[in-house]
C-alpha positions, 0 to 999 in steps of 0.5 A, spaced: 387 312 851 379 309 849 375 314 846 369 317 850 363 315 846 358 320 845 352 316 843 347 321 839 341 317 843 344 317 850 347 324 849 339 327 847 336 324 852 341 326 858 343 333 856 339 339 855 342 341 848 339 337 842 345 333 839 343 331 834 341 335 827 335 332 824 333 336 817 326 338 817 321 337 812 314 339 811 308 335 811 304 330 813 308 323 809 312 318 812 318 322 810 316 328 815 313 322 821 322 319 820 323 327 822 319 328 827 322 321 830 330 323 828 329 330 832 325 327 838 328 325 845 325 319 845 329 312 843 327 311 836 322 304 834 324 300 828 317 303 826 321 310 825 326 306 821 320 303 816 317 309 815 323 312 813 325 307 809 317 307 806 319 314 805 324 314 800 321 307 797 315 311 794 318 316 792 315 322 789 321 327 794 323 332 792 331 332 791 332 336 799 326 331 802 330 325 800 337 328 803 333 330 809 331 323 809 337 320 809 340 324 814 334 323 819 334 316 817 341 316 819 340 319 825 334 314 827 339 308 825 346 311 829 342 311 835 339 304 835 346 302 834 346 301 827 352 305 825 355 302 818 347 303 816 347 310 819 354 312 815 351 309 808 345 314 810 349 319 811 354 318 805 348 318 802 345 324 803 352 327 802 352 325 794 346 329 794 348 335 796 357 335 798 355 341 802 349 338 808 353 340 814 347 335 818 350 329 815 358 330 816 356 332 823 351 326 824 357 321 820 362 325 824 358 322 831 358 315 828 365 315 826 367 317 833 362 310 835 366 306 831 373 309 834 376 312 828 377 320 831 381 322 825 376 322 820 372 324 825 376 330 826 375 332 820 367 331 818 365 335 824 371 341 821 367 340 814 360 341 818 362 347 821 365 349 815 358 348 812 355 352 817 351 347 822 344 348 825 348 345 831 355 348 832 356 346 839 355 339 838 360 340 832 365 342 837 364 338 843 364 332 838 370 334 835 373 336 842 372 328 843 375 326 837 382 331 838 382 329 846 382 321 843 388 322 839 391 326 844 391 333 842 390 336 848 390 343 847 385 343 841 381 338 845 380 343 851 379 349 846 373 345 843 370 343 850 370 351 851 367 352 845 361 347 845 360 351 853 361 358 850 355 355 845 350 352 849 352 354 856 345 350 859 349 344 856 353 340 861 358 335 857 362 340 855 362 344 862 363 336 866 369 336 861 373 342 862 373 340 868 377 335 867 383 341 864 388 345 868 389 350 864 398 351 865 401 359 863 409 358 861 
């Protein structure tokens, strides 16, 4: 079975939900411009990238600024397509600080792209573990993940889960719909 992609940039512009968790920073630097890129709806620019890439080449971030760039530049790079380059930003953000649920969740996304669930399974669990800004996407990506790999049951509980959390969102409802739930 192919594995349903859930492309961040695709699913952030079609659904109500935001689907990606960008990190926010305060303040007018290129690092908070590569924020407010990361947690828009629209198609990110190759000058988005820049700035974030400005951003950590100047320096002067503090320790939570530098990770939240990373995620953020992660973000704008997964969505542009650019998923080795997103997972090294997500990798990166995760040598940082191993407790940044942002950045299993986002790498978890990125890993479901390149087609490898099983791993992917895992990050969006640590994600929820960490308590992530954005739970029904965990779960709906984990969902996706589960139903790739066939396991089924999971998958629906997930799908139900991500419908539970963000009710207005309509992937997860679209998806259910596709499970006959059966008592034995």
């Amino acid at each position: 079975m192919a594995i349903r992609k859930i492309a961040i940039g695709i699913l952030l512009a079609a659904g109500a939900a935001p689907v990606s968790a960008s990190v926010m920073i305060i303040g007018n630097s290129d690092a908070r411009l590569c924020f407010e890129a990361a947690d828009s709806p629209l198609m990110p620019q190759v000058r988005d990238v820049r700035r974030c890439d400005d951003a950590l080449a100047v320096g002067g971030l503090s320790n939570y600024e530098t990770l939240a760039t990373h995620v953020n530049r992660g973000i704008l790079r997964l969505r542009r397509g650019m998923i080795d380059e997103a997972i090294a930003d997500f990798d990166a953000a995760v040598a940082l600080d191993p407790d940044q649920p942002e950045a299993y969740l986002n790498k978890g996304s990125a890993l479901i792209q390149r087609q490898n669930p099983g791993e992917a399974v895992q990050l969006f669990t640590v994600a929820l573990q960490h308590n992530t800004q954005r739970p029904a996407v965990a779960h709906y990506g984990r969902a996706v993940a589960n139903e790739a790999l066939g396991n089924v049951r999971e998958a629906y509980q997930d799908y139900r889960m991500a419908s539970e959390l963000a009710p207005e969102w309509a992937a997860p409802r679209a998806d259910l719909q596709r499970f006959r739930v059966v008592q034995r």
